[in-house]
ZAMARGU-4260 file (C-alpha; in steps of 0.2 Angstrom, whole numbers, plus 5000, padded with zeros to 4 digits):
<rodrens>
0) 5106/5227/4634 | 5096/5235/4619 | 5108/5249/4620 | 5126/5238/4615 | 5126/5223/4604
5) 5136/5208/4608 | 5154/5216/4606 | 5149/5231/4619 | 5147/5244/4603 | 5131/5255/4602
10) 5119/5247/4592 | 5116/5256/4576 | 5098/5250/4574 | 5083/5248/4584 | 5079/5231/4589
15) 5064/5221/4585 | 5054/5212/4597 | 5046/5195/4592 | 5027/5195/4591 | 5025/5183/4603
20) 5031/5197/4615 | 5021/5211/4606 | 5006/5199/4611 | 5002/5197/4593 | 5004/5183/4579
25) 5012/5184/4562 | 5000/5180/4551 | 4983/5180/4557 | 4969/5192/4558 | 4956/5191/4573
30) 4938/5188/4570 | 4927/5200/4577 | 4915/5187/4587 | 4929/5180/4601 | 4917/5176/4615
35) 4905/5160/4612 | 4892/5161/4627 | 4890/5142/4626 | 4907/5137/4630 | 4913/5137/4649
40) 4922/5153/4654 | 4940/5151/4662 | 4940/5164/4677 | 4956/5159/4684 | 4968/5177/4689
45) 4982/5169/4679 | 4971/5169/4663 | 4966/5186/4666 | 4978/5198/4656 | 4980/5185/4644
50) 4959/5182/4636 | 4963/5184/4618 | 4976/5169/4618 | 4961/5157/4628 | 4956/5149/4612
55) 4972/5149/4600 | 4981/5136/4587 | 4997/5139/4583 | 5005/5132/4566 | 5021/5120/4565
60) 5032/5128/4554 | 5024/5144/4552 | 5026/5144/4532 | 5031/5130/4519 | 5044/5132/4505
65) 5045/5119/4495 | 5060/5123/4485 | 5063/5119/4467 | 5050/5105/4462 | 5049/5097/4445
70) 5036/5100/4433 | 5022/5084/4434 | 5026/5078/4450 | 5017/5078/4467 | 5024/5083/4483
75) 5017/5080/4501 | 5023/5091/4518 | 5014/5090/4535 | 5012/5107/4545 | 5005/5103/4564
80) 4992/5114/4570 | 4990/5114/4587 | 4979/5120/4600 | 4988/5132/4614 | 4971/5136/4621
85) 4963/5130/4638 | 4945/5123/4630 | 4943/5114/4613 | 4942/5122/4599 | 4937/5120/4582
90) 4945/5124/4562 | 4943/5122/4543 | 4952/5125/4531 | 4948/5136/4516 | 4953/5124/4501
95) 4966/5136/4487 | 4961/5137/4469 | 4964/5124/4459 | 4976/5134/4444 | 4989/5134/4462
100) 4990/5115/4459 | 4990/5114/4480 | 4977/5104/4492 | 4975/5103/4510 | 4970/5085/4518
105) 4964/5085/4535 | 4953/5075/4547 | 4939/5088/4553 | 4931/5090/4570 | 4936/5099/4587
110) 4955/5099/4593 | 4955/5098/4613 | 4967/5110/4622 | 4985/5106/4619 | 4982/5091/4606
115) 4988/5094/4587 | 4981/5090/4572 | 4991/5087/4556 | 4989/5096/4541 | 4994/5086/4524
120) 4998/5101/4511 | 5000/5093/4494 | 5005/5105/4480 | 5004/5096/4460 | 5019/5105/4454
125) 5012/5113/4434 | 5016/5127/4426 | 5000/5135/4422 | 5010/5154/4412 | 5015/5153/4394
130) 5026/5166/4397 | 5045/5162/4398 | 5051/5164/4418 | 5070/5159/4416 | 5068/5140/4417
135) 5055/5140/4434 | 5038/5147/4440 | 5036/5153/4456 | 5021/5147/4464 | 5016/5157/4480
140) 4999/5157/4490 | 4992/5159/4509 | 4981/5146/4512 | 4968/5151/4525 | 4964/5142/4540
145) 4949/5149/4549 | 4947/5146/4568 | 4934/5153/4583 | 4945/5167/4585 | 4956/5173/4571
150) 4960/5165/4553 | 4978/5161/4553 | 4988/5161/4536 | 5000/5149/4530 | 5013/5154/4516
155) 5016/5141/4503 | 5031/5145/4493 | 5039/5135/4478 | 5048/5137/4461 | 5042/5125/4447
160) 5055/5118/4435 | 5051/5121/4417
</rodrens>
């Protein structure tokens, strides 16, 4: 029940639902053209309340923390992104300034429905502040990752040791 929490007692905060039952993603933001006149149209009745999620790629882990990192070093992490849409669909990814030290290697070109691709995020860990932090730099940027229907951002998170 919402009301009681596990021990029976009345719950003294309200609980939050996940997005994916709101029927909206963490971190994206939809692009205003969703329909594309030349693909083929899926007009199935189990497809019907669902349209905006006909065309959507969902990320493997949702953000990437790479933890303390030493200065001068390279690190590598795959994140998935696959397609949980019916047609295929295509992405890019907008590369992140170069003072974040980050890079994202991908093979381009359509993903067809419920195929992945992976994501190689490479971050060159340098401390780019003269200013002293305490011994570590934070490093923190949402690298964007624009699809037919929505751009989709992926945290990156990691401290540089000084």
């Amino acid at each position: 029940s919402l009301l009681v929490n596990v021990a029976g007692q009345p719950r003294k905060e309200k609980v939050k639902l996940p997005s994916s039952l709101q029927g909206t993603k963490p971190n994206s933001i939809p692009n205003k053209k969703i329909e594309d006149p030349v693909s083929g149209k899926v007009n199935t009745s189990s497809f019907a309340t669902r349209r905006q999620h006909l065309r959507s790629f969902h990320l493997i882990p949702p953000r990437v923390t790479f933890g303390v990192l030493k200065e001068g070093c390279a690190y590598v992490t795959t994140v998935i992104l696959k397609n949980v849409g019916v047609n295929f669909s295509r992405f890019r990814v907008k590369q992140p300034p170069l003072h974040t030290g980050l890079r994202v290697m991908y093979t381009p070109g359509p993903v067809a429905a419920g195929l992945q691709v992976k994501l190689e995020i490479e971050i060159f860990a340098m401390v780019t502040g003269g200013e002293d932090n305490g011994g570590f730099e934070e490093i923190s940027h949402d690298i964007e990752i624009l699809t037919e229907t929505e751009t989709l951002l992926l945290p990156v998170r990691a401290n540089i040791l000084c």
